[in-house]
C-alpha angles and dihedrals in degrees: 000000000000089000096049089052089042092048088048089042093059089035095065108018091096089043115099116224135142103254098260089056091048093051093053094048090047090051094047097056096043089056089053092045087044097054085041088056094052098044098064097042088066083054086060100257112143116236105261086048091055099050093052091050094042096053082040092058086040093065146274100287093226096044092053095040097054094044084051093052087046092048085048102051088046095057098036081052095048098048088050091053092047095043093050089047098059093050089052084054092052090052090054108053084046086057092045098049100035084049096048085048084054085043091058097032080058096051094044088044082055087050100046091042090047086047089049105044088065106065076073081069088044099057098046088051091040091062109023099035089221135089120214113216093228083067101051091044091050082053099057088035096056085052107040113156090032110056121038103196138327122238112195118192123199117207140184111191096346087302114118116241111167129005129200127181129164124233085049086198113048137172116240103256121214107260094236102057096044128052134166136224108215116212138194120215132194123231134201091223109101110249086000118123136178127209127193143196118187103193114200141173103268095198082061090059099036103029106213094217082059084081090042094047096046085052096059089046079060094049101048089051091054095053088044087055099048089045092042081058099040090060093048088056090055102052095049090038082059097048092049103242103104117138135150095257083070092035097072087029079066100042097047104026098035101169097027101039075055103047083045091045090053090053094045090054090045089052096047090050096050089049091055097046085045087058100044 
């Protein structure tokens, strides 16, 4: 029937599909119109009747084109939000994570560098067998924010001597912020050892926000997949080949469900165009 087709042709023509899509919504449209038709040719109605009334039952053209270019913007909007959303998402959770691993490489750096720098201390113990307070004071001072204060303990025959710490004068730290690291330390006096324990803020070598910031990263990677998903199953939902079969492929694959969903749908097309 020419005015059907040329009633679906100017119904769809300002609507934007991929041509599979198009295909199925044209077909669609002419089978309603088709059983409408008929219909009303049993009730009597010539043809020509039934087709006026059928396509005036149907809708107003313009009415119904402009509601389907409505419903389309709407949903082409909506996927791209959603689709830019989840790979925000996913920039996110890369920033999050990358920037918790630099959190901790700084605190274990601070560590190494406080670690280091003291072998400066140990050689001049080593050889002089003394400890002058300014060094140990440029020590603490290099490292302000990480090490608290240094106790050095002299020994002869495991039995203290002498003792030096700087501060001299020290608060008493929660057991749980600050830790040491004791270190024993050859001399070249003969039955003469020193022992040190560098005491340092613990939260300044392992951050605490490193574990908060790791677990938004999580988070965020988690929201970019649902999304990721959700998408998926809106595109196939829209082609009309949803099943449940894609549905946890989606939600379990994401990328590559995606990447084999694309080549189903490519070989399927190139079958029907094949047949046709």
């Amino acid at each position: 029937m020419k005015a059907i087709d040329r009633y679906v042709h100017s119904l769809s023509k300002h609507v934007n599909l991929e041509s599979e899509e198009m295909a199925s919504f044209q077909d669609e449209i002419r089978s309603h119109l088709a059983e409408s038709v008929n219909a009303l040719r049993l009730e009597g109605y010539s043809e020509k009747e039934s087709v006026a009334i059928a396509l005036r039952r149907f809708g107003e053209e313009s009415n119904l084109n402009a509601e389907l270019r409505r419903e389309y913007r709407f949903h082409r909007s909506f996927k791209k939000w959603m689709l830019a959303v989840s790979v925000l998402f996913l920039a996110l959770s890369v920033f999050f994570v990358y920037e918790s691993r630099a959190l901790e490489e700084r605190g274990l750096v601070n560590l190494d560098y406080m670690n280091n720098d003291f072998d400066k201390v140990e050689d001049l113990m080593g050889k002089t067998n003394s400890v002058p307070y300014e060094v140990l004071k440029a020590y603490v001072e290099r490292h302000e924010g990480v090490v608290r204060y240094v106790l050095l303990t002299q020994k002869k025959r495991a039995v203290p001597i002498a003792e030096y710490a700087y501060p001299i004068e020290h608060e008493p730290y929660d057991p749980q912020d600050v830790y040491y690291l004791p270190q024993r330390i050859e001399t070249e006096v003969t039955g003469i050892q020193w022992y040190a324990n560098i005491y340092y803020n613990n939260s300044a070598i392992y951050p605490p926000q490193v574990h908060a910031v790791y677990v938004t990263g999580v988070v965020c990677f988690a929201l970019y997949w649902i999304l990721f998903g959700l998408w998926n199953v809106l595109n196939a939902h829209r082609r009309g080949s949803l099943n449940v079969f894609w549905v946890v492929c989606f939600f379990s694959l994401n990328v590559v469900a995606y990447l084999l969903y694309k080549a189903v749908e490519l070989i399927r097309i190139g079958r029907f165009r094949a047949a046709v």
